[in-house]
N, C-alpha and C positions, 0 to 999 in steps of 0.2 A: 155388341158392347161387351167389352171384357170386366170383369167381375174379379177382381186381387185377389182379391178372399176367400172365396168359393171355389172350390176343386169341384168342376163341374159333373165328370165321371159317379164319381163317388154319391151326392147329392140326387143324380137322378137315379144312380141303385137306390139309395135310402128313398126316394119317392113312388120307385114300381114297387116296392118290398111292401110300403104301406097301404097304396091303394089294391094290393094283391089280397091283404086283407079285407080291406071296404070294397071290393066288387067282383072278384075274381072267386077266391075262397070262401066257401061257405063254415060257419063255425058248426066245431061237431056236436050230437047230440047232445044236449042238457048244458049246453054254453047260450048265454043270449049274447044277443048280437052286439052290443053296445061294449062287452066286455071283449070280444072278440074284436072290433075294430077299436079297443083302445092297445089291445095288444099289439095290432099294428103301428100304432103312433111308437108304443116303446120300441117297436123291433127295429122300426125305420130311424126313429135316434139314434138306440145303439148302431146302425149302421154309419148312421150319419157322422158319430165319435170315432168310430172305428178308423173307417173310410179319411178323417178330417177332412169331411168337408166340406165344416168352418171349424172355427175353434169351436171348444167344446161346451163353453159359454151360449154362445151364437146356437150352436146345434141345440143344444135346452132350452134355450129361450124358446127358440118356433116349437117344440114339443107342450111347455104350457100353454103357446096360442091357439095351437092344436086343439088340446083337449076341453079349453074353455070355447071357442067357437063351434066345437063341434058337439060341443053340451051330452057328452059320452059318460061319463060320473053322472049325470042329472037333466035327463034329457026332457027337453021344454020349460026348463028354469033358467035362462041363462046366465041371472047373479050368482044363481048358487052353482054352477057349473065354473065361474068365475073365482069363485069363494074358494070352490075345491080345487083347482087347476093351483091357485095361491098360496094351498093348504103346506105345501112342504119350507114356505119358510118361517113358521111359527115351531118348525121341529128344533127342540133344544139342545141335542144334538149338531146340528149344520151350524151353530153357533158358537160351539165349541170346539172345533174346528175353526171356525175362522177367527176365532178371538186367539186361538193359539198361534195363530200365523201370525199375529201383529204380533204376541208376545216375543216370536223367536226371532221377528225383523229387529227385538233388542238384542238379543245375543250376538247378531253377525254387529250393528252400529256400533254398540258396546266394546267389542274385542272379545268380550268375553270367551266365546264357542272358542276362538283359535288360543288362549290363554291356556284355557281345560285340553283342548290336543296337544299341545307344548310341553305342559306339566308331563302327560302321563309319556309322548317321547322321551322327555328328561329321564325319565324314573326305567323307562324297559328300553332303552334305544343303543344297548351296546351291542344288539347281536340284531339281524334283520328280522326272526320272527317275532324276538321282543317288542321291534316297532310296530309291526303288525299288531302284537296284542295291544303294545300302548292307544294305538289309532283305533283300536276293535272298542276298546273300554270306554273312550272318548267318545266316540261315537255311542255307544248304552248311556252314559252319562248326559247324554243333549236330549236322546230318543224323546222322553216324555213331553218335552214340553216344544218338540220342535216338528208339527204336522207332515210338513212338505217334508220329504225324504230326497227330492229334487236340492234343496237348500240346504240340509245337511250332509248326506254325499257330495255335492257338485256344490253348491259356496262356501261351505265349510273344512271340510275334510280335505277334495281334491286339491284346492293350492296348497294346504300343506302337505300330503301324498304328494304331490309334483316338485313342489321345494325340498325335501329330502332325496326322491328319485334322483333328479338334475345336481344338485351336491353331492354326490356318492359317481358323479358323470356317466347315469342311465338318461339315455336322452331315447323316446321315442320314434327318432328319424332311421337309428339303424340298430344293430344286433346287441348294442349294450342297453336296451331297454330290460334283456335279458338279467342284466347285472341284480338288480332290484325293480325298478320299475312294473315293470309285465306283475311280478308276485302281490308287489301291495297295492298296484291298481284292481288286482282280481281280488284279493283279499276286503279290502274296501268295499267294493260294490254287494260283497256276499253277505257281509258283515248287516250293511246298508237295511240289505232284505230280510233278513231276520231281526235285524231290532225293530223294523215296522211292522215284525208277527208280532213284538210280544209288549205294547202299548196300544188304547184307542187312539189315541191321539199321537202316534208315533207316525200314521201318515193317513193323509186326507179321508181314502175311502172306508178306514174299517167302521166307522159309524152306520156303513152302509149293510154292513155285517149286525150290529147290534139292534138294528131298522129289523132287520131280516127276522132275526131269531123272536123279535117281538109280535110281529105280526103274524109269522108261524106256528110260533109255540107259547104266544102272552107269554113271553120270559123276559125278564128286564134284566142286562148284562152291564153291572156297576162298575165303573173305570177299575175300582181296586179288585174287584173278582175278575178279569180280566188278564191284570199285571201280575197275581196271584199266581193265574193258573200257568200262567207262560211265562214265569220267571226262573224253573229251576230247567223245563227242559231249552229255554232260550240261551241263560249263560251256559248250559253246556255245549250248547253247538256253536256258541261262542267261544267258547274252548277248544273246541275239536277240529272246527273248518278249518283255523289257520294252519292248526299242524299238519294236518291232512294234506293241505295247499302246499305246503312247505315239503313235503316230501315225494309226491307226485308231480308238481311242476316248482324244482327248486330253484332259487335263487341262484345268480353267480356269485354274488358278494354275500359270505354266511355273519362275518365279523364285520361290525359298524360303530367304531368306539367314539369316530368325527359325528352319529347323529346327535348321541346327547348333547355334544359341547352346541349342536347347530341347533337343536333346541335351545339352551339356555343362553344363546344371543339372540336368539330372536326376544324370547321372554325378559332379556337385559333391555332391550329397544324397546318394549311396550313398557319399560319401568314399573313402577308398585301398581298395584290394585287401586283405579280411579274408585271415585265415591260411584258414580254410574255402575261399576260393575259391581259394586256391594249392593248394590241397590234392586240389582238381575240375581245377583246369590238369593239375597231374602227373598225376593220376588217366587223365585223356584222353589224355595222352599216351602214356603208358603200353599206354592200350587201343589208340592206333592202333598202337605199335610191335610189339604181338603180334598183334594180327591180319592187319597187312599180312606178316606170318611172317617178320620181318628177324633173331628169335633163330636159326633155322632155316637163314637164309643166313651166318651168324655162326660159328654152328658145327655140327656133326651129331652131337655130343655128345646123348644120349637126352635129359636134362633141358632142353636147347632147344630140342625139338621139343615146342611148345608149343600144346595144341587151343584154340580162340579162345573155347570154353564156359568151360574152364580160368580162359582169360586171363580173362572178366569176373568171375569169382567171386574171382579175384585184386584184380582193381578194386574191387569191392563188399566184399571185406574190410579193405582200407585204408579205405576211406569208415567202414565199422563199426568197427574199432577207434578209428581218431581221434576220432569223435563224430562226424562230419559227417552220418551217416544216424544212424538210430537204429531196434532190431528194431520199435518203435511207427511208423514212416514207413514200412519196410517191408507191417507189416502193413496199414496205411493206403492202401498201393498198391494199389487195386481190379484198376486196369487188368491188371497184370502176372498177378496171380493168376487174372483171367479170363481174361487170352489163355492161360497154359499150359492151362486147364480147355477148353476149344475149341478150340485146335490138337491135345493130345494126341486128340481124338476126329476130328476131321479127318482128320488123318493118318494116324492107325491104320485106317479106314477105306479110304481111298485105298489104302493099300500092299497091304492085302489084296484091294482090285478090282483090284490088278494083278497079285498075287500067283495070281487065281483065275482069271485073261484075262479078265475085263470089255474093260478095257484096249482089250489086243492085238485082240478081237472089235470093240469100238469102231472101232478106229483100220483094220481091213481093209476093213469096210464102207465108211468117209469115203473112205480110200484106191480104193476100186472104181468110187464112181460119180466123183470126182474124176478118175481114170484115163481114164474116156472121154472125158473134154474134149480129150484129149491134151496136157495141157500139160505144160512139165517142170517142175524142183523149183522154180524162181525164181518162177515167176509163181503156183504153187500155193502157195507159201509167203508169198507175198505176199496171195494172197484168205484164203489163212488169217489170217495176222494182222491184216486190214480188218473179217472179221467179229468174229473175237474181240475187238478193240479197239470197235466199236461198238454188239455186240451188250450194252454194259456200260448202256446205256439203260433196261435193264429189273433190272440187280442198283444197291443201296442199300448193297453193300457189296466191295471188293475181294477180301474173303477168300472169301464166297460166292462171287465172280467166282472165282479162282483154285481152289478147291474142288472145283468143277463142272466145268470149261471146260478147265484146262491138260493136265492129262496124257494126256485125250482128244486137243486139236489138236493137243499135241507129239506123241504116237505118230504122230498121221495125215502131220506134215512131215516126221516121218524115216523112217517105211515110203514115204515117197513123194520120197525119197534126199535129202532138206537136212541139211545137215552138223551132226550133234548137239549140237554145244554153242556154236556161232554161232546158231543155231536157234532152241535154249534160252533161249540167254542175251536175244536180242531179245524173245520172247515172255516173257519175265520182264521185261523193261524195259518193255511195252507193256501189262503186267498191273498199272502203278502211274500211264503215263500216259494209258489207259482212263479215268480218276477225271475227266480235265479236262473233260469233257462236261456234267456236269448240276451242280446247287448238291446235291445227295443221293449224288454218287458214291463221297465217302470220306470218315473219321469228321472230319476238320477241315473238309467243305463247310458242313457246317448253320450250326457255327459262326461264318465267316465271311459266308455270304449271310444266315445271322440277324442283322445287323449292320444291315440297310437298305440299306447304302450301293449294291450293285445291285439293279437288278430282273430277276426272273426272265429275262425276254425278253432281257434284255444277257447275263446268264449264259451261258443256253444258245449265243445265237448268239456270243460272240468264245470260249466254250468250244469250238465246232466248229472255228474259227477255226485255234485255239490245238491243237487234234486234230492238225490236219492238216498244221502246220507242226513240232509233234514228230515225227509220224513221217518226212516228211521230212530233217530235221537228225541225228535216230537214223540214218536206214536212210542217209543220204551219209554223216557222218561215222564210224558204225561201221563202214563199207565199208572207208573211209580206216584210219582208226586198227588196225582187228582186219589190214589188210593187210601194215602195220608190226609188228604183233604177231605175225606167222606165223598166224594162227589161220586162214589158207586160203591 
């Protein structure tokens, strides 16, 4: 019987990988067994995402049937094995995340999102890196409140990136993709990955980061300490990639004085600002002013002390009573209602491999043979984050990336004394700009390298490029900036 859905290959690695843990592999000393084959369930998921195959949904799903049938969290209580296999969607977190996803399904209904890329064309769109920056800005201006990085790259950005390309006549079929095309499709994509460094909520998995450093280190990492810390070294490599881009794989067409006038016909055809997308202004606004916690600073009255899950389910009710969403767009949200289906097992997962020392056992081992090299925390923290940001070569997905990888190198850089939430927070910064290496590293790459306008070979090599000058502009300027901050 043939089976659509399931990639059969891939499915029965993720099944040998797990029972290689439950029968094959014995757990090493000072590990009990229950944690040791729930490592397996995670390992065989992560394969199972990796591998697709099934959606990523599906592959989570059978991980929590997994670990509540196999009563591995609570062995010989089956409710409360149940309870706990459950336990990851009560995180408020996974909820915030997906309440953001119906938020920003206003942005695309609305017009709004392409309203805001239009303006900032109009404003920089006489010269081609102008446009670049205009589309760079636009794109920071959406980040916060638009999760999927897939739906803001690829249904926001990309038709208008492709409507300018195609007017300026870069057509991806042949060598005038070179004209503009090829530059602000790579521009974009780059762009893409660094604003989902520098919000939680700028793309699905970094919750999965803030999960991590909790369970790690009990550190709770606040939407505005977050945007803080990655705001001054973010716009500047939002300043920097495009020129850099622009000068090592130049544009053919440098002067573009037709993009403005083609911006402000499009923005002449959407006409004035509907009441709907006033309605998405205040909405945003609203969402930055409780998440950056300024009720909080206002007053310490209880009622101001306002959780930022809170705050979007505040958002998304104004959207729903006005009409601007509607419970049918909601339900139409695929994306949102898969990611909570897949982070709740994620997560729930992770917290009890640290709950049971997976973990902690992980992180002594790295930490041991690391120790012999003698180095101290600076430079170990530093090969930690080279491999973790390039071993992304082989993941097709951030979340898998982050899933698998964080909580393990974060124990290992603070058992091996780097400062926990400088630590954290970089390695969460580097867990979005991982992505910029390959056209497969995050859900917005296919879509834009499916475009034509680069080829693989340009991909990879100004993605390495692009690697290596984020993390230097990250590691100077968070040095700078977090120094001003007291955070060392």
């Amino acid at each position: 019987m043939k089976l659509p859905h399931v990639k059969i290959v891939p499915a029965v690695i993720a099944f040998v990988v797990t029972c290689l843990f439950w029968f094959i592999i014995s757990p090493p000393e000072g590990v009990d067994i229950n944690a040791w084959r729930l490592l397996g369930i995670f390992v065989g998921t992560i394969v199972a995402i990796i591998g697709k195959a099934l959606p990523i949904g599906g592959a989570a799903m059978i991980g929590i049937l997994l670990v509540a049938i196999t009563q591995v969290t609570n062995p010989g209580n089956p409710g409360k094995a149940m309870a706990d296999a459950l336990s990851g969607y009560s995180n408020t977190l996974i909820w915030l995340i997906g309440i953001s996803f119906f938020i920003s399904r206003g942005f695309i209904k609305t017009g709004l999102g392409a309203r805001v890329a239009y303006h900032f064309v109009k404003i920089f769109g006489k010269k081609t890196l102008g446009i670049s920056y205009g589309l760079s800005f636009a794109e920071l201006v959406l980040s916060p409140v638009m999760p999927s990085n897939t739906a803001r790259g690829g249904g926001v950005m990309y038709p208008i990136n492709r409507s300018i390309s195609e007017s300026m006549g870069s057509a991806p079929e042949d060598d005038s993709r070179l004209k503009i095309g090829a530059f602000l499709t790579l521009v974009a994509y780059q762009i893409n990955v660094i604003t989902s460094a520098m919000f939680i909520t700028a793309t699905a998995p970094n919750p999965l980061v803030t999960q991590g450093i909790r369970d790690v280190a009990k550190i709770d990492v606040s939407w505005a300490q977050w945007a803080i810390a990655a705001i001054v070294p973010g716009i500047l490599a939002i300043l920097i990639i495009p020129y850099v881009l622009y000068k090592l794989f130049p544009p053919g067409i440098k002067e573009t004085p037709n993009a403005s006038e083609f911006a402000r016909k499009k923005l002449q055809e959407m006409g004035e600002i509907k009441k709907t997308e006033w309605i998405m202004i205040g909405v945003f606004l609203l969402l930055l002013f409780i998440w950056a916690g300024v009720p909080a600073l206002i007053s310490d009255h209880p009622l101001m002390q306002i959780d930022p899950t809170a705050g979007a389910f505040v958002g998304l009710a104004v959207l729903l009573f006005s009409g601007v969403l509607t419970w049918d767009d909601l339900l139409q949200e695929k994306g949102a209602w898969d990611t909570v289906t897949w982070f709740a097992s994620l997560v729930m997962m992770a917290t009890y491999l640290n709950k049971l020392g997976i973990i902690t056992w992980f992180s002594k081992l790295v930490q041991g043979h690391i120790s012999t090299m003698g180095l101290g925390w600076v430079e170990a923290s530093i090969i930690l984050i080279l491999i973790y940001v390039y071993i992304h070569y082989f993941f097709a997905s951030n979340t898998a990336h982050i899933s698998a990888l964080f909580a393990s190198f974060f124990g290992v850089g603070v058992a091996l004394g780097a400062p926990p939430l400088m630590f954290g927070l970089f390695l969460g910064f580097a867990s979005s700009l991982c992505a910029s290496i390959t056209h497969y590293g995050t859900g917005s790459a296919p879509v834009l390298f499916g475009s034509g306008y680069v080829t693989m070979g340009e991909w990879w090599k100004w993605g390495f490029v692009v690697s290596i000058l984020n993390l230097l502009i990250f590691g100077v300027a968070c040095a700078g900036w977090w120094k001003i901050l007291g955070y060392y």
